[in-house]
N, CA, C and O atoms as CSV, one atom per row, in Angstrom:
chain,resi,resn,atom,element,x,y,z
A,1,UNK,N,N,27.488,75.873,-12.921
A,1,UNK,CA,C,27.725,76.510,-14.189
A,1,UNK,C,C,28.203,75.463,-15.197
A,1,UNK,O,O,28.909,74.566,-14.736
A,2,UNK,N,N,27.911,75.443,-16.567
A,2,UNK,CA,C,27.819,74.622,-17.206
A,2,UNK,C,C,29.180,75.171,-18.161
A,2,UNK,O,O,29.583,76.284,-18.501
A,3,UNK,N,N,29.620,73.823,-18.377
A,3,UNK,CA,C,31.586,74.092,-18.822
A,3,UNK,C,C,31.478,74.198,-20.278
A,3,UNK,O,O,30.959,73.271,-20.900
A,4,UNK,N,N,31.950,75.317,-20.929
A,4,UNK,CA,C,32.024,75.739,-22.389
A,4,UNK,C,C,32.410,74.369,-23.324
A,4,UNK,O,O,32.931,73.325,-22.934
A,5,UNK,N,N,32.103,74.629,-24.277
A,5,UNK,CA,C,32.025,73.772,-25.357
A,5,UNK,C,C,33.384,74.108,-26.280
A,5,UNK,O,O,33.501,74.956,-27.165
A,6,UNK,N,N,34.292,73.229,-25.811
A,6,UNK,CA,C,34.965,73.223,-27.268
A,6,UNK,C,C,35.019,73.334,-28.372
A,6,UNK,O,O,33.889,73.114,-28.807
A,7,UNK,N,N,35.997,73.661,-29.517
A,7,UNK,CA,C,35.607,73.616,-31.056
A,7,UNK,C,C,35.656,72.449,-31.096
A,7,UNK,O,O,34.923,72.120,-32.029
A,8,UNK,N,N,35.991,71.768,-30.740
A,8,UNK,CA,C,36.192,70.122,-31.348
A,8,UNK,C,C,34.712,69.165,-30.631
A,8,UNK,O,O,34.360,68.012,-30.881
A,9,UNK,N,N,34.187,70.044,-29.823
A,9,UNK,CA,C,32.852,69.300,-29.759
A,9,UNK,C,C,31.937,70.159,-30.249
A,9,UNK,O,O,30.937,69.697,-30.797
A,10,UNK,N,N,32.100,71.394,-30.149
A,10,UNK,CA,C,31.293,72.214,-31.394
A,10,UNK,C,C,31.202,71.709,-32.966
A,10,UNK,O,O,30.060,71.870,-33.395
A,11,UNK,N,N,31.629,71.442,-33.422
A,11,UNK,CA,C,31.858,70.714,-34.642
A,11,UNK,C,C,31.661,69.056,-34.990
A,11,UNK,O,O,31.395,68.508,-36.059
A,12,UNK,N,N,31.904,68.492,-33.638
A,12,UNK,CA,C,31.165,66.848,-33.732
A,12,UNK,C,C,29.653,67.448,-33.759
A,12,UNK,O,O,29.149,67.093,-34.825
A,13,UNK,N,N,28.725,68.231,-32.986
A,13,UNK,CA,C,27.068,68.523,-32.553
A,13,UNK,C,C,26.967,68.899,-33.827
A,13,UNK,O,O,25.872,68.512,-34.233
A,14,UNK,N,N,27.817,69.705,-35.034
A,14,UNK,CA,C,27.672,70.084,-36.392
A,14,UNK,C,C,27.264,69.108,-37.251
A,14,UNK,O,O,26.264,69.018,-37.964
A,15,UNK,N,N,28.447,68.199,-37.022
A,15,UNK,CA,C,28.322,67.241,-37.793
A,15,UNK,C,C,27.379,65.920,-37.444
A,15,UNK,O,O,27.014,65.307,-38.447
A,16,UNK,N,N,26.928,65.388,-36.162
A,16,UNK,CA,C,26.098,64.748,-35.894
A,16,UNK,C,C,24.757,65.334,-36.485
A,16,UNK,O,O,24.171,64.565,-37.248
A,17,UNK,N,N,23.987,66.945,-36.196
A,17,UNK,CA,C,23.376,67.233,-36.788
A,17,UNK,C,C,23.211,66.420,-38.286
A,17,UNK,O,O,22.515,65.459,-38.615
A,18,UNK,N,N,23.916,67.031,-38.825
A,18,UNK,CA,C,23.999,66.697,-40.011
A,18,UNK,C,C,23.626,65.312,-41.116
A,18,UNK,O,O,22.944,65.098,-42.118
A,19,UNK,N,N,24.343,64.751,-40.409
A,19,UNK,CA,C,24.698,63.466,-40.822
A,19,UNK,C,C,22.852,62.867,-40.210
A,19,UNK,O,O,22.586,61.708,-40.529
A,20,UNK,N,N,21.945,63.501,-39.559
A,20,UNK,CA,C,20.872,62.792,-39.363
A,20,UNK,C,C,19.759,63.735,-39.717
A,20,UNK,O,O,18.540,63.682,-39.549
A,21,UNK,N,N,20.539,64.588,-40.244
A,21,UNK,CA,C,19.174,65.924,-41.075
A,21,UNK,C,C,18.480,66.774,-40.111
A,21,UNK,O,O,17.545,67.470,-40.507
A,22,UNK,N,N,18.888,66.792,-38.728
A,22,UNK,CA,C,18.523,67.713,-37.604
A,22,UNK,C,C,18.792,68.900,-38.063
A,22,UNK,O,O,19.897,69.359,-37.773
A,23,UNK,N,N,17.997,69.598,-38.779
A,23,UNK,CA,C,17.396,70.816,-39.377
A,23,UNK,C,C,17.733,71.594,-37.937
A,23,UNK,O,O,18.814,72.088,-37.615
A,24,UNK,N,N,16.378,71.558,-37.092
A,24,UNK,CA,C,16.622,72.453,-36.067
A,24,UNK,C,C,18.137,72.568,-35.142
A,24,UNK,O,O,18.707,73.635,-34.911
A,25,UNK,N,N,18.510,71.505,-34.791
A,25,UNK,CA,C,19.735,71.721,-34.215
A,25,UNK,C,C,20.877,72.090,-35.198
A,25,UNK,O,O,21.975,72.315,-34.690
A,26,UNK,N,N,20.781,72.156,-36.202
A,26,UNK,CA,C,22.146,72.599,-37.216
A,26,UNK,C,C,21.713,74.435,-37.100
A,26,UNK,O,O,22.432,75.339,-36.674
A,27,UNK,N,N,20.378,74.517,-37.616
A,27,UNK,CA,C,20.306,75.648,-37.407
A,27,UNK,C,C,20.781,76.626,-36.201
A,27,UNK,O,O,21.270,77.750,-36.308
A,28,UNK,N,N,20.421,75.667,-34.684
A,28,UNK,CA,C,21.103,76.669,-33.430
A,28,UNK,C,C,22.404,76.502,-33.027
A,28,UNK,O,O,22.912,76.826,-31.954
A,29,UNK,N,N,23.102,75.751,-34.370
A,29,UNK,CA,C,24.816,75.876,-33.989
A,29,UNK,C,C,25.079,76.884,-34.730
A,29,UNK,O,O,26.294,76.951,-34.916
A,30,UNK,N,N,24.403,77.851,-35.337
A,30,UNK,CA,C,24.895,79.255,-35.446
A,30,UNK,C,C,24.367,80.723,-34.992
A,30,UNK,O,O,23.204,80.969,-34.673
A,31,UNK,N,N,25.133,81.388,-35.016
A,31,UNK,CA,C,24.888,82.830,-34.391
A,31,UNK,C,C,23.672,83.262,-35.156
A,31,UNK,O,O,23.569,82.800,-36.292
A,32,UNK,N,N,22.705,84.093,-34.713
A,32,UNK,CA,C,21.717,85.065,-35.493
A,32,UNK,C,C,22.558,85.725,-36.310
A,32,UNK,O,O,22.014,86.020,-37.374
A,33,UNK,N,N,23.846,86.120,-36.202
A,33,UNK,CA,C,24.574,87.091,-37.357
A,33,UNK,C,C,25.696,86.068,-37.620
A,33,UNK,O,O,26.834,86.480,-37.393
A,34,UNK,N,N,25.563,84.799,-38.063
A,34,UNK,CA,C,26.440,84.478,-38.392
A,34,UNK,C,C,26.657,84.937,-39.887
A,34,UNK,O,O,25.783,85.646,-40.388
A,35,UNK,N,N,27.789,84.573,-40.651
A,35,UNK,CA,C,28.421,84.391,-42.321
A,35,UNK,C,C,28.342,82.888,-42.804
A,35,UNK,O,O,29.091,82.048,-42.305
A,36,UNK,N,N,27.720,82.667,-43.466
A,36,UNK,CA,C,28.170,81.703,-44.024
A,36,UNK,C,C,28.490,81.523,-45.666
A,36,UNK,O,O,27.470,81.534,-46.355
A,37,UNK,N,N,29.578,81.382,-46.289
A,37,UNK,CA,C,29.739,81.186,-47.851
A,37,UNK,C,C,30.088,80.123,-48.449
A,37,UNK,O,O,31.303,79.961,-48.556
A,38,UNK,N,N,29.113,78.990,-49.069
A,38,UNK,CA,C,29.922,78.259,-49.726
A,38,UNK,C,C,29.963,78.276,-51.286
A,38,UNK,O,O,28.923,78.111,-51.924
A,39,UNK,N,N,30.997,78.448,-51.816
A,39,UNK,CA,C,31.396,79.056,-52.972
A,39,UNK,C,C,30.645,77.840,-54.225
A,39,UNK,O,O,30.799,76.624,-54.115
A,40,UNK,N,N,30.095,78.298,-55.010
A,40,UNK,CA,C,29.862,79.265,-55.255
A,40,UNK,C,C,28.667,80.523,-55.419
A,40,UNK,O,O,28.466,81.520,-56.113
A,41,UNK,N,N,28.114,79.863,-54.443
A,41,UNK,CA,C,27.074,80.806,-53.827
A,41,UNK,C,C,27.515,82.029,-53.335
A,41,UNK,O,O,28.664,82.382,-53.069
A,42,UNK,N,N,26.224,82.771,-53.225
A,42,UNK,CA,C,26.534,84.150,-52.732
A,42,UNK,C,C,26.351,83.811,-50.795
A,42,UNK,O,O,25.707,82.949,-50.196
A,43,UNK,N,N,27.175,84.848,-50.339
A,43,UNK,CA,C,27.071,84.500,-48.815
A,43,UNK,C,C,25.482,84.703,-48.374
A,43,UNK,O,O,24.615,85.347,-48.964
A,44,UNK,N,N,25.370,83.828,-46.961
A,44,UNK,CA,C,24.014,83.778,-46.513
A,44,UNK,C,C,24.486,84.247,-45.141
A,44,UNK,O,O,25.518,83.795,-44.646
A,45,UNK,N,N,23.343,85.614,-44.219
A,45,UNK,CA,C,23.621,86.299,-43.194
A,45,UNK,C,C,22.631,85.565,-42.178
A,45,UNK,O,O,21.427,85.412,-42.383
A,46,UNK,N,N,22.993,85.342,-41.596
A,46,UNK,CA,C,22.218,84.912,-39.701
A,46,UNK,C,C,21.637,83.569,-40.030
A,46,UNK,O,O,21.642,83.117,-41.175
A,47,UNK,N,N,20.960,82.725,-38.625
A,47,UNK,CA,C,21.061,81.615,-38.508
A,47,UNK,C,C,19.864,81.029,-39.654
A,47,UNK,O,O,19.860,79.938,-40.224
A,48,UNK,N,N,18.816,82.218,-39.773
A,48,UNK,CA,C,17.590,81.910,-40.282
A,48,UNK,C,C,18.010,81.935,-41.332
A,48,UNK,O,O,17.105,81.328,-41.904
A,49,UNK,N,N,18.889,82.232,-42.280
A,49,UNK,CA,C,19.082,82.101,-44.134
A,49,UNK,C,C,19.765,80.701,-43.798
A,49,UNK,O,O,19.403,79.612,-44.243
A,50,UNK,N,N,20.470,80.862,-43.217
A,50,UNK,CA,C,21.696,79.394,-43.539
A,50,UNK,C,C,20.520,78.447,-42.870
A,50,UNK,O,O,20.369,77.564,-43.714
A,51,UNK,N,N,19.601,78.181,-41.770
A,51,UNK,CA,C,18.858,76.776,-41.610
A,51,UNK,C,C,18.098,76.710,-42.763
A,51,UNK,O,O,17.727,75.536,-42.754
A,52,UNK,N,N,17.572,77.297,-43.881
A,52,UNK,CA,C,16.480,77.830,-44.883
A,52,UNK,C,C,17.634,76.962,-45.892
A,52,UNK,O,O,17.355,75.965,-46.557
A,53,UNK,N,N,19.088,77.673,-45.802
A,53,UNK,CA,C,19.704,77.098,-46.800
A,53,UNK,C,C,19.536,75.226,-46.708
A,53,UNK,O,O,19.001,74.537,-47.577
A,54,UNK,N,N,20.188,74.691,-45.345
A,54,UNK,CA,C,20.070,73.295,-45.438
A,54,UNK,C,C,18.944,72.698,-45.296
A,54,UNK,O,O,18.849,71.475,-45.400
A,55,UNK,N,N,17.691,73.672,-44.977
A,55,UNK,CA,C,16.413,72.848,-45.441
A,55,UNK,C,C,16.014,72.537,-46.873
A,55,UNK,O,O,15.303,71.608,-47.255
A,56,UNK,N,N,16.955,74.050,-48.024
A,56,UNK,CA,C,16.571,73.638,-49.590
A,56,UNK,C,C,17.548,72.378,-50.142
A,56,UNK,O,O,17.249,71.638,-51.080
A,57,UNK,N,N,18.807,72.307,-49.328
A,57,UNK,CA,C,19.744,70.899,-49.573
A,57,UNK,C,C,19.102,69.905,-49.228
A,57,UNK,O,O,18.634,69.149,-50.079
A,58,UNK,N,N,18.912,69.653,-47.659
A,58,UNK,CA,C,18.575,68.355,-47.418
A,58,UNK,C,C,16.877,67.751,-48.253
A,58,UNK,O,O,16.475,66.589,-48.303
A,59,UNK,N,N,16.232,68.925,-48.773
A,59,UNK,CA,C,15.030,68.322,-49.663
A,59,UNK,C,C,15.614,68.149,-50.644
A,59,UNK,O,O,15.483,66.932,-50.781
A,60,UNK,N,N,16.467,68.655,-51.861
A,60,UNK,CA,C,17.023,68.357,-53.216
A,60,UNK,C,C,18.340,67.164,-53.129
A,60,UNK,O,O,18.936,66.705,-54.104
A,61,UNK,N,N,18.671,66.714,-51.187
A,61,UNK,CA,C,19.798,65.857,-51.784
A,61,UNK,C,C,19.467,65.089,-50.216
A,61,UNK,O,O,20.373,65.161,-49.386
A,62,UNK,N,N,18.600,64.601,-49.955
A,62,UNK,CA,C,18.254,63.893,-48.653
A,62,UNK,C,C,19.550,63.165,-48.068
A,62,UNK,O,O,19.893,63.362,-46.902
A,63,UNK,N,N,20.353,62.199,-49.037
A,63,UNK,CA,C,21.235,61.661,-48.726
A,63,UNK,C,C,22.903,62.039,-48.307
A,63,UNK,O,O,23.895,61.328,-48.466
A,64,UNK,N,N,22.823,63.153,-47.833
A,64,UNK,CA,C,24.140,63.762,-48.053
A,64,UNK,C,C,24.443,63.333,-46.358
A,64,UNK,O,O,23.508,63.128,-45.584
A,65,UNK,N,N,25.430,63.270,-46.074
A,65,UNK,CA,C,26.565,62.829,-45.341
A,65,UNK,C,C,28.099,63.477,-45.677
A,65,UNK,O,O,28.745,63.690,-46.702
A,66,UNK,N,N,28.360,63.717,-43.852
A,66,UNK,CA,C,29.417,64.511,-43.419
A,66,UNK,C,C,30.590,63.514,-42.909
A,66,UNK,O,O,30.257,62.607,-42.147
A,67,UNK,N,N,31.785,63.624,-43.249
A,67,UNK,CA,C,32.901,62.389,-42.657
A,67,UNK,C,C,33.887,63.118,-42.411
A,67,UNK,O,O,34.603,63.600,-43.288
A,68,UNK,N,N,34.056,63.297,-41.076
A,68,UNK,CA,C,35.250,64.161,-40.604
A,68,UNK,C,C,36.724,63.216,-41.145
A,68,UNK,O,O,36.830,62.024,-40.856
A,69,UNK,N,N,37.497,63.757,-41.731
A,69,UNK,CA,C,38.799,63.687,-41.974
A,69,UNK,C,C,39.251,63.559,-41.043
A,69,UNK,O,O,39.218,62.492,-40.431
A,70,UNK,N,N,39.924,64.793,-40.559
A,70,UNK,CA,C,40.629,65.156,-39.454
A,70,UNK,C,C,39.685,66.524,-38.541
A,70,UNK,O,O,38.760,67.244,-38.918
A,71,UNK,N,N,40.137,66.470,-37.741
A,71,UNK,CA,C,39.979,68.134,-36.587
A,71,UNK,C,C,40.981,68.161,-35.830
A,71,UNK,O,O,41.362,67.360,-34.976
A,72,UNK,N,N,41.520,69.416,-36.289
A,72,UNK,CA,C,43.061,69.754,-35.500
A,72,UNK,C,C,42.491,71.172,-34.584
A,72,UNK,O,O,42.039,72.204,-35.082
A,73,UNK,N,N,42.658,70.880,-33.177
A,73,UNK,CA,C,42.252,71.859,-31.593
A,73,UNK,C,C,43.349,72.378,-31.702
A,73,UNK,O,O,44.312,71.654,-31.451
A,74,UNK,N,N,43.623,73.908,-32.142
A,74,UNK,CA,C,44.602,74.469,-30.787
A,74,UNK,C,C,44.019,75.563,-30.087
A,74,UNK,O,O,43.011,76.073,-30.575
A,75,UNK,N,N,44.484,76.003,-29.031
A,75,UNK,CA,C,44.428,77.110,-28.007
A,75,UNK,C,C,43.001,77.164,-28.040
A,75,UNK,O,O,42.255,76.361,-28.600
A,76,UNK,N,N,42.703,78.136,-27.421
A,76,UNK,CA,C,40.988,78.097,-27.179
A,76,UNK,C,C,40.041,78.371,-28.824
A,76,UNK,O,O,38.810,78.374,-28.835
């Protein structure tokens, strides 16, 4: 059995995505019903609006890059 994924490695696979424009894998780090809102947009529902969303970013801003600050883990 394969050992659950932390938030703190849930969120590096986010951000690695990212940072190399992996469209498809950003897209399956979220739920079919996920939420997502970034203000000031209107919210986007399940995985298929939000990968749609960073496919219309990463064509209007190819160069964008993610730099984790910090990530603070507690409890599960």
């Amino acid at each position: 059995m394969k050992e659950p994924v932390t938030p703190r490695e849930l969120v590096q696979r986010w951000v690695d995505a990212f940072n190399k424009a992996d469209l498809q894998t950003l897209e399956s780090l979220y739920a079919e019903n996920a939420l997502n809102h970034q203000m000031p947009n209107e919210p986007l529902y399940g995985s298929k609006a939000i990968g749609e969303m960073f496919r219309n970013e990463f064509a209007a801003a190819p160069e964008m890059h993610c730099i984790v600050v910090q990530i603070i883990e507690e409890g599960n």
